[in-house]
N, C-alpha and C positions, 0 to 999 in steps of 0.2 A: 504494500500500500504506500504512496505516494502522501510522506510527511515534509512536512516543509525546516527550513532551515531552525526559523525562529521555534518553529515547538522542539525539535531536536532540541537547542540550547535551552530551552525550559526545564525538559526532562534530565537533560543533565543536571542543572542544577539541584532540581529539586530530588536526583540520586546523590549527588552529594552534601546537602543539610541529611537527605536520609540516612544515609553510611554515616555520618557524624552521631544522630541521635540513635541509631541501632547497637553501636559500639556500648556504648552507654547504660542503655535500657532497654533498648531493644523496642518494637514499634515501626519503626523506619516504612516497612508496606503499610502503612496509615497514609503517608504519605505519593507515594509511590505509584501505588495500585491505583487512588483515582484520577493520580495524574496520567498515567495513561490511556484510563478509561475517557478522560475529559477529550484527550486529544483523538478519540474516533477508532481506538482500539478495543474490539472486540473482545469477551469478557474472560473467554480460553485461554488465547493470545496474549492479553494482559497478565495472568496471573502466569503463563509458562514464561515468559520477557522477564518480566520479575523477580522471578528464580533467577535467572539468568543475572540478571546486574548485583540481585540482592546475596550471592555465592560469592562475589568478587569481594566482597564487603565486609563478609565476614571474614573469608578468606585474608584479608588484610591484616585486621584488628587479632584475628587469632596468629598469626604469623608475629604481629607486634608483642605480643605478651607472652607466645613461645622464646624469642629472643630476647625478652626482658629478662626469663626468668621465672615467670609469675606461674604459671606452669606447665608442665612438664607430658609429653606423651605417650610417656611408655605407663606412668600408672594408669593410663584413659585408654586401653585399650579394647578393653570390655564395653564402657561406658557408648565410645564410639562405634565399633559394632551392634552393639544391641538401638544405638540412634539412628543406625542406617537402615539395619533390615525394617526396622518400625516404620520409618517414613515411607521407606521404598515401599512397605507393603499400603499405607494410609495412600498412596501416591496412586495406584492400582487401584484400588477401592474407590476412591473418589469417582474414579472414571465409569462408574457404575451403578452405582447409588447417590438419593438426593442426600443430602446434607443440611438439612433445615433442625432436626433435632439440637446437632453440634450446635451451629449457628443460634441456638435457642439458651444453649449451655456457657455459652463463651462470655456472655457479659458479665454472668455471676461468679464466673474464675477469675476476671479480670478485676470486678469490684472487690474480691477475696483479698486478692493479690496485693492491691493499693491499699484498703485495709491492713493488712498484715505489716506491711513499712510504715503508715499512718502511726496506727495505735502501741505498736511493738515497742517497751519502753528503749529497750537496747536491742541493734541486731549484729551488734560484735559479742560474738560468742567470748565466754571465758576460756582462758587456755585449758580448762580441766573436763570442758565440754565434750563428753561423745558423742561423736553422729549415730542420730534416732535409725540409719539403716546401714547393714555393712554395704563393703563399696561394691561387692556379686548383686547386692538384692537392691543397690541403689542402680547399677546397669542394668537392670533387667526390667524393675517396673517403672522407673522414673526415665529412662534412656529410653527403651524402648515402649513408653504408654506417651510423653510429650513427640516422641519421634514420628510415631504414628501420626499423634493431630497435628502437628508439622505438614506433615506429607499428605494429608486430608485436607485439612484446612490453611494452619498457621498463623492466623492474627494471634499477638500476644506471648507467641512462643519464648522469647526473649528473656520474656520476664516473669514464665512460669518456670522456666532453668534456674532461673536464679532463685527466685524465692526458695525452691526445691531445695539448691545447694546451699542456703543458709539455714533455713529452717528443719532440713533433716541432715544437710551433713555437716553443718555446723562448720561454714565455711568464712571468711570475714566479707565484705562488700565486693573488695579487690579482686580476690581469691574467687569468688562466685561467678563473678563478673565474666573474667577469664577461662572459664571452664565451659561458662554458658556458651561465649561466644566459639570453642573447639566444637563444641554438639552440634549450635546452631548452622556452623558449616557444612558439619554432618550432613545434617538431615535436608540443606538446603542443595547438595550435592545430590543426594541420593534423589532425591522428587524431582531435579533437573535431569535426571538421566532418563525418567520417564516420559516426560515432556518433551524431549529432542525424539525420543522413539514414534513418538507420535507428530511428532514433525510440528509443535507449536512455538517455538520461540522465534520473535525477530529479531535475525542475529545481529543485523547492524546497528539497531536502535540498542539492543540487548547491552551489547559491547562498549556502544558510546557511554550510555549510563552506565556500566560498570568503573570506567575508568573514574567518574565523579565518586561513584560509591566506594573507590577502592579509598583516596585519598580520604575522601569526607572521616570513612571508619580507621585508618589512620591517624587523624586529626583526633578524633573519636577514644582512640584507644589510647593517645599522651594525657591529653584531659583525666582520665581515668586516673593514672599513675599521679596526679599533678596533684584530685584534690580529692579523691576517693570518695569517701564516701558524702563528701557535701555535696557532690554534685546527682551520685547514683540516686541516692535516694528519692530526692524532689523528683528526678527525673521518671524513676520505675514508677510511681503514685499519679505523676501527670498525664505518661503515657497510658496509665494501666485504664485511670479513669477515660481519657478521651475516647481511647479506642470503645470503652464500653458502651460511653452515651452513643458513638459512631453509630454502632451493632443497634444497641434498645430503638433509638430514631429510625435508622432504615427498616428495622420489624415494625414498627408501628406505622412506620408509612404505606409499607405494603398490605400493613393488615386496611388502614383506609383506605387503601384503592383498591382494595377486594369485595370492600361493604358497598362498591356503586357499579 
C-alpha cells in the first residue's frame, strides 16, 4: 500500500517515544498500534508491523542491560523457552479463535497491576526476601501463561512481567525491569515468526519504525539505570491505567453501536 512520506516520518517517530516508554514500562503498542491503524493500515497488518518494529525494541533495551550487567542469560534459560513456546502457541491460536473474552479480562489485570505499585507501601524487597515461586515453577507458569497472552493478544504484557518479577520473585525495580524486557523479546520474536508465515508484516514501514524503536528503547533502557525506580514506577501505574481506560472505552463503544 502506497504511504506517503510525511506518515512514514510520523510513524517513526511515534516508534521511537514508543521504544523509549516500553523500555521503561512497557505499553509502547498503546501507542503504536493506533498509529498505524490511523494511517489506513488494516487491523492484521497493523498488529503483525508491530511485532515487527516492537522486536527491535526490545531487542535493544535487553541487549542494553545484558551488557550492563543487570542481567545475565544463562540463568533465563528456562524462563525464555517456556516464553517462546507460550506465545508461539497464543500466536496460533489467535488465528483461530475470537478473543473478546481476553479482551474483557485485560483491563482488570491492568487496573490490578497499577494498583499493586499504587498502594504497595515498599516494592524493594528486603535482602532476606524469598521468591513466593522457585525459578522451574516461575518458567513455567509465569513465562509460559504471560507468553501465551503475548502471542494472543499482548496489551500490557510489559508490565505484567514485571509486576510478576517483583511480586513473586522478589526482584528490585531495576532487576525486574531487565528480565521483563529478555521475555518480552521473547515472546515478541516468537509471534513474529508466525506473522511473517503468514505473510503479514510491512516490511519497509516495519523496519523504518524499528530503527526509531530501536534507539527510542535505548534511550529507554539509560533512563532506567539513571533513576530507577522514580521513574519505573509512575510510569508502570500510568501506562497500566491508560491502557485500561483505552480497553473499558472501546468495549463500551462497541457495546453502543450494537444497541442501534
Amino acid at each position: 500500500m502506497e504511504i506517503s512520506l510525511e506518515v512514514m516520518a510520523f510513524l517513526v517517530a511515534v516508534a521511537t517515544l514508543a521504544g523509549f516508554i516500553d523500555a521503561m514500562a512497557g505499553g509502547g503498542g498503546l501507542l503504536t498500534v493506533p498509529a498505524l491503524l490511523a494511517a489506513g493500515i488494516p487491523p492484521a497488518q497493523a498488529l503483525a508491523t508491530n511485532k515487527l518494529q516492537s522486536s527491535f525494541g526490545s531487542f535493544s533495551a535487553s541487549l542494553y542491560f545484558v551488557r550492563n550487567g543487570i542481567v545475565q542469560l544463562k540463568p533465563m534459560r528456562l524462563p525464555i523457552l517456556c516464553t517462546f513456546v507460550g506465545a508461539a502457541i497464543g500466536a496460533e491460536i489467535v488465528q483461530h479463535v475470537k478473543a473478546d473474552l481476553l479482551l474483557s479480562i485485560i483491563p482488570i489485570i491492568l487496573i490490578a497491576i497499577s494498583s499493586y505499585f499504587l498502594f504497595s507501601s515498599s516494592i524493594t524487597p528486603h535482602p532476606d526476601d524469598k521468591p513466593k515461586l522457585s525459578e522451574t515453577a516461575f518458567a513455567f507458569v509465569i513465562g509460559g501463561s504471560v507468553g501465551f497472552y503475548d502471542g494472543f493478544l499482548g496489551p500490557g504484557t510489559g508490565s505484567i512481567f514485571t509486576v510478576c518479577f517483583v511480586a513473586l520473585g522478589r526482584y528490585g525495580l531495576i532487576a525486574a525491569t531487565a528480565r521483563t524486557k529478555v521475555l518480552n523479546f521473547t515472546s515478541n520474536i516468537a509471534a513474529l515468526l508466525f506473522f511473517i508465515i503468514a505473510g503479514l508484516p510491512i516490511w519497509e514501514l516495519g523496519l523504518l519504525m524499528a530503527i526509531g524503536g530501536f534507539f527510542g528503547a535505548r534511550l529507554g533502557a539509560r533512563v532506567v539505570l539513571g533513576n530507577g525506580q522514580k521513574i519505573i514506577r509512575p510510569l508502570v501505574i500510568i501506562m497500566s491505567m491508560t491502557m485500561a481506560i483505552k480497553l473499558l472505552w472501546e468495549q463500551h463503544s462497541l457495546w453502543l453501536l450494537s444497541m442501534f
